[in-house]
N, C-alpha and C positions, 0 to 999 in steps of 0.2 A: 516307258518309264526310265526314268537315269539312273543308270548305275552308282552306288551308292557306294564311299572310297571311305573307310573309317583312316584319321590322321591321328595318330598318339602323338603328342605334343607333353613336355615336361617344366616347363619355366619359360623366360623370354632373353637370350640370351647366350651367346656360344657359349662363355666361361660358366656359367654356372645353369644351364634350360636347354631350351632350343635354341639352334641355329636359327637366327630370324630371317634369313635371306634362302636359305635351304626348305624352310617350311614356308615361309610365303609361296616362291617358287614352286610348292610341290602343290601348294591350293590353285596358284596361276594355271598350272598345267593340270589339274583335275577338272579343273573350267574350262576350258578351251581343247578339253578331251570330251565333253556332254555331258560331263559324269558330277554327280554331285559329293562336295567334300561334307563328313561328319565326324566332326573334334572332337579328343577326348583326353585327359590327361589325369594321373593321380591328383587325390587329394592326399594333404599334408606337407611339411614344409621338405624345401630344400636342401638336396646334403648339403651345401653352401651357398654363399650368396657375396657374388663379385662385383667390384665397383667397376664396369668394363672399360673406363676409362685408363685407369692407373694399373690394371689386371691385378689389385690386391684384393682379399676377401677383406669383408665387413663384417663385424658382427651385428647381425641383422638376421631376421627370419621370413622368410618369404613363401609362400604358399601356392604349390605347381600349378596347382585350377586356376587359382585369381591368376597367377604368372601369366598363364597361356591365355585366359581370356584375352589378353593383351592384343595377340597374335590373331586369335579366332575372333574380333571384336564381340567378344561377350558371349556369340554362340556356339556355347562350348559345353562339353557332358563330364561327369566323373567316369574316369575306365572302368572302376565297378562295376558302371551298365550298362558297359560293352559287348553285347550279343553278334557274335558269328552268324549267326541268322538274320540281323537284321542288313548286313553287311557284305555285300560283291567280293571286299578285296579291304589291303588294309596296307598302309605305310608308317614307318619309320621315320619321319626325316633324323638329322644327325644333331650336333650341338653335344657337349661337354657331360649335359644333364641326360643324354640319351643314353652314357656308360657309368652316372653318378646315381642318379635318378630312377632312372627305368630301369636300372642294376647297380653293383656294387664293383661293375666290372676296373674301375681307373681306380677302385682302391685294392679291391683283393685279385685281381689277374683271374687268373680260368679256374682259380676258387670262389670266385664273384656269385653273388645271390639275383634273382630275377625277380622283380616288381612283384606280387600274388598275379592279381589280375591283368597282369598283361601276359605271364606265362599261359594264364586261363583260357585266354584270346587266343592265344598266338595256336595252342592245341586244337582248339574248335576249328579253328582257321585252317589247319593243318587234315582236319579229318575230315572237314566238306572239303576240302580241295579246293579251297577258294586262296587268289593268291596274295604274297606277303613281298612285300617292300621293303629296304632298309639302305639308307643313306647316310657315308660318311663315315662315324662311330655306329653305329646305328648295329650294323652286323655283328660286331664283336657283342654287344647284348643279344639280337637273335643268337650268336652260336652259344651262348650260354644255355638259353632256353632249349634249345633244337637238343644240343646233349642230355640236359635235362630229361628230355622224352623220346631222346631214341633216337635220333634224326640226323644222320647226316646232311651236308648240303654242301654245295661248291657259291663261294663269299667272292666280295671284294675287298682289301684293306689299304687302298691306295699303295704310297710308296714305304708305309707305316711297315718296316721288318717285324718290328716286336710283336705289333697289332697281330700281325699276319702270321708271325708262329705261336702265340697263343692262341688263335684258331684255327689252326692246324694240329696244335695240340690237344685241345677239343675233340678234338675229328672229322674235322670239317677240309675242304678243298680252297685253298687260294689259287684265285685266277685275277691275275695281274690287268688291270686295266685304267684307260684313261680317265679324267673326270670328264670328258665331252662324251661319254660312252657308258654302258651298261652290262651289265652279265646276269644272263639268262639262264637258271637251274630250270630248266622242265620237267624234270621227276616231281621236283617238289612244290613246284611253281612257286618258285622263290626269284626276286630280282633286286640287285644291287647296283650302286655306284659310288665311286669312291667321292665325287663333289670337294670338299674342302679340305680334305685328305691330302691333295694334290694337285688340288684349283689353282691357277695364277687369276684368275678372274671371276666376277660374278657368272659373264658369259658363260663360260666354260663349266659352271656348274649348272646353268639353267639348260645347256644341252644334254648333260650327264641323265639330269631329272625328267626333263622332256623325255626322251627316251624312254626310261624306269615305266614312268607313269604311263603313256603309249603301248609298252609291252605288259601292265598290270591291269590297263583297261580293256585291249585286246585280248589276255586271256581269261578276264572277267567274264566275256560276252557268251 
C-alpha cells in the first residue's frame, strides 16, 4: 500500500496562498517517491488577495479550498477532516498564505495565532510520531504551533535573520541551510528546507524539496 503524505495547501499563489511551484514540486516528488499525495486546505477566505502580477492587493475575496483546488485539480479536502490516522506523514509547502493563512504569523510575529485545525493535525501528528514537513515560510507557522504545545524543534529559515530570530524566540533551533538541501530534527521527526527563502532557481528548490520529501517518506516507512 502507498504511503499516504497529507499536503496543507492555503490559496494559489506565493503573495497571497501557496507557493505554486513549491507545492507542485512537493506533489512531483511525493510521486516519484511511491507515496501518495492528499490535499487539504482551510475553508474560508483569504487574509488577502493579490493581483501577482503588479504584487498589489485587490479588493477581492477569495476562498483557500476553491484556491487550492486550483493546485490539487479539484482533489482536494477541507483540513477540518484531516485525520493523523488516516495519514503516514504530512507537509507544509511554503507561499505567503502559509504565514497569513495557515497563521497570523507576517501580521502578528511570535504573537501570531495558528489555523484550529491545522494546530489539531499538527499535535496528532506529533503524538503518533508520524513525520512533519515544512517549506520556506512554512516553519515559522509550525514554530508557532510546536510552542503552542510544548515542542521545541530545530527549523530552517533560509537567509531570512528576522524569520529566524522569531523562531528562536519561540524556542526553537535555527540551522542554517541551503535551498538545494534539508534539515533533519530526528527527535521530532520534523524536516525543513528553506526553497524560496533563498532559491535563485526553480532548480534549486526542486532539490531542497526532493530531499524533504525522501527523508519524510523514508521515515514514514
Amino acid at each position: 500500500m502507498k504511503q499516504r503524505i497529507g499536503v496543507v495547501l492555503c490559496g494559489c499563489g506565493h503573495r497571497d496562498g501557496s507557493e505554486v511551484h513549491e507545492a507542485t514540486l512537493t506533489l512531483l516528488a511525493i510521486d516519484r517517491a511511491g507515496a501518495e499525495a492528499i490535499c487539504f486546505a482551510p475553508q474560508g477566505a483569504q487574509r488577502c488577495t493579490s493581483n501577482h502580477l503588479s504584487g498589489k492587493n485587490v479588493d477581492e475575496e477569495r476562498d483557500m479550498l476553491v484556491e487550492s483546488a486550483r493546485i490539487a485539480r479539484g482533489k482536494i479536502q477541507p483540513l477540518s477532516e484531516a485525520k493523523a490516522d488516516d495519514l503516514d506523514a504530512l507537509i507544509i509547502p511554503g507561499g505567503q498564505g502559509a504565514a497569513k493563512n495557515l497563521s497570523t504569523y507576517l501580521v502578528d510575529g511570535t504573537n501570531g495565532s495558528v489555523n484550529a485545525p491545522l494546530t489539531t493535525l499538527i499535535e496528532q501528528m506529533l503524538h503518533a510520531q508520524k513525520p512533519i514537513g515544512a517549506i520556506c515560510i512554512a516553519p515559522a507557522t509550525l514554530a508557532l504551533a510546536l510552542a503552542q504545545l510544548g515542542v521545541k524543534a530545530t527549523l530552517t529559515a533560509g537567509t531570512d535573520d528576522a524569520v529566524g530570530t522569531d523562531i528562536e524566540t519561540l524556542g526553537h533551533h535555527i540551522e542554517k541551510a541551503e535551498a538545494t538541501d534539508c534539515v533533519i530534527d530526528g527527535a521530532n521527526r520534523i524536516v525543513t528546507t528553506p526553497a524560496y527563502m533563498n532559491a535563485r532557481s526553480i532548480g534549486e528548490v526542486w532539490e531542497g524539496i526532493e530531499k524533504l520529501v525522501g527523508a519524510i517518506v523514508e521515515m514514514s516507512r
